[in-house]
C-alpha positions, -999 to +999 in steps of 0.1 A: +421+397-687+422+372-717+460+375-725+487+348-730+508+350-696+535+331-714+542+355-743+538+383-715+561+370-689+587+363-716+585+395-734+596+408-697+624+385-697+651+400-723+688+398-725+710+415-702+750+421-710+773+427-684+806+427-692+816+399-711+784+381-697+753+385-724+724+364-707+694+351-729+667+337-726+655+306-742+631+323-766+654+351-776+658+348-812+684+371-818+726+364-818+750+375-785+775+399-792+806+388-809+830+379-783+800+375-757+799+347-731+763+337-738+745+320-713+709+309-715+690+311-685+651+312-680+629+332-646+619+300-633+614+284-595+653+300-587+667+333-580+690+343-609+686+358-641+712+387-641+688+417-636+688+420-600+716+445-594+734+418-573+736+392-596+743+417-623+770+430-598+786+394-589+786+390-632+806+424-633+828+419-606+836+381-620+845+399-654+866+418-636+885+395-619+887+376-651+911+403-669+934+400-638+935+361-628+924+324-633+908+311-607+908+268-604+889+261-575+856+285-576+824+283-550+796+298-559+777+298-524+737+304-527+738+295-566+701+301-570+695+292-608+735+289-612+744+317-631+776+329-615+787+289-614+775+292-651+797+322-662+830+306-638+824+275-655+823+292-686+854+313-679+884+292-669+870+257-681+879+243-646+856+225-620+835+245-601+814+237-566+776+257-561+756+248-534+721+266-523+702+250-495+670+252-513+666+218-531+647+232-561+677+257-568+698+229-571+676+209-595+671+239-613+707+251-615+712+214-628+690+223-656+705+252-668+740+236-666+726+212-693+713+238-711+745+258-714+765+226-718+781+238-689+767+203-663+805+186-665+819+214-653+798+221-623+792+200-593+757+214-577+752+207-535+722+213-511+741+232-486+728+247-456+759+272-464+793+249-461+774+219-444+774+196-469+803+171-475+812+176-503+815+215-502+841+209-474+859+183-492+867+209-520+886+230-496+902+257-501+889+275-524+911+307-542+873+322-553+837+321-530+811+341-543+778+343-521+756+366-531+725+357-508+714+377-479+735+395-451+720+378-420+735+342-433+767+362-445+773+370-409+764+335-396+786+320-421+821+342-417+839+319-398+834+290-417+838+311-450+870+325-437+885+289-429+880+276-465+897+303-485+929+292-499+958+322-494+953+347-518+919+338-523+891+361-533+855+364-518+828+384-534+801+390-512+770+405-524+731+406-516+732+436-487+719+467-486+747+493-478+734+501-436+745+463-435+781+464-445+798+473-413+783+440-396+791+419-428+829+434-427+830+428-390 
């Protein structure tokens, strides 16, 4: 039908709070919560806007950990659009890795960084998991969160395992619940 897809597909898109996380969109025109964390992130070409209930998970687990600890060398392993490197970033004020091994991710993960005036903060990696260079160099890290799918949680454990620093913390999300025994194995 004769409609404007834009206006549609962004009137889809609205903001989503969870925790101290409120995530916009670019064309909301309304103000975060006081005290919020806002970040502005768009659906685009990336996985990552905060509704699926993993992402919205990983943001409420990261709050979370937040009220307990500081964290000051974060991973955020399959960043998609970079929304958990976003909120980390955002957080503790420290440098943070994110890899994805899709190249438009990173691009677009780049993006939103600027966006949120977030970019110096981040350091974004094409990473076929912890393959790149420069994701091993910043070994160990005290927090990896990969929220990406459990096959490639699996294949990745050892090499996950070897770059936590003692006491670290890994949040591992993106698995349906008959997949958890193999992921804990």
């Amino acid at each position: 039908p004769d409609t404007d897809w834009v206006a549609d597909n962004q009137a889809s898109f609205q903001p989503l709070h969870a925790g101290r996380y409120f995530i916009q969109p670019s064309h909301f025109e309304g103000a975060p919560p006081h005290g919020a964390t806002a970040l502005t992130v768009d659906a685009g070409a990336a996985f990552g806007t905060g509704e699926h209930a993993t992402t919205k998970s990983c943001l409420l687990a990261l709050d979370g950990l937040a009220k307990r600890r500081s964290f000051r060398r974060p991973l955020d392993l399959g960043c998609g659009s970079g929304i958990l490197a976003l909120a980390m970033a955002a957080t503790w004020r420290r440098p943070v890795m994110a890899a994805d091994i899709d190249p438009q991710s990173v691009a677009v993960a780049e993006e939103n960084a600027a966006i949120n005036g977030l970019a110096a903060w981040i350091r974004f990696r094409c990473s076929d998991g912890m393959s790149d260079r420069e994701v091993r160099r910043a070994v160990p890290y005290d927090l990896i969160m990969a929220n990406i799918l459990a096959g490639p949680l699996v294949a990745l454990s050892a090499r996950l395992s070897a770059c936590l620093a003692p006491r670290a913390t890994l949040v591992l999300s993106g698995l349906l619940a008959q997949q958890e025994s193999a992921v804990r194995n």
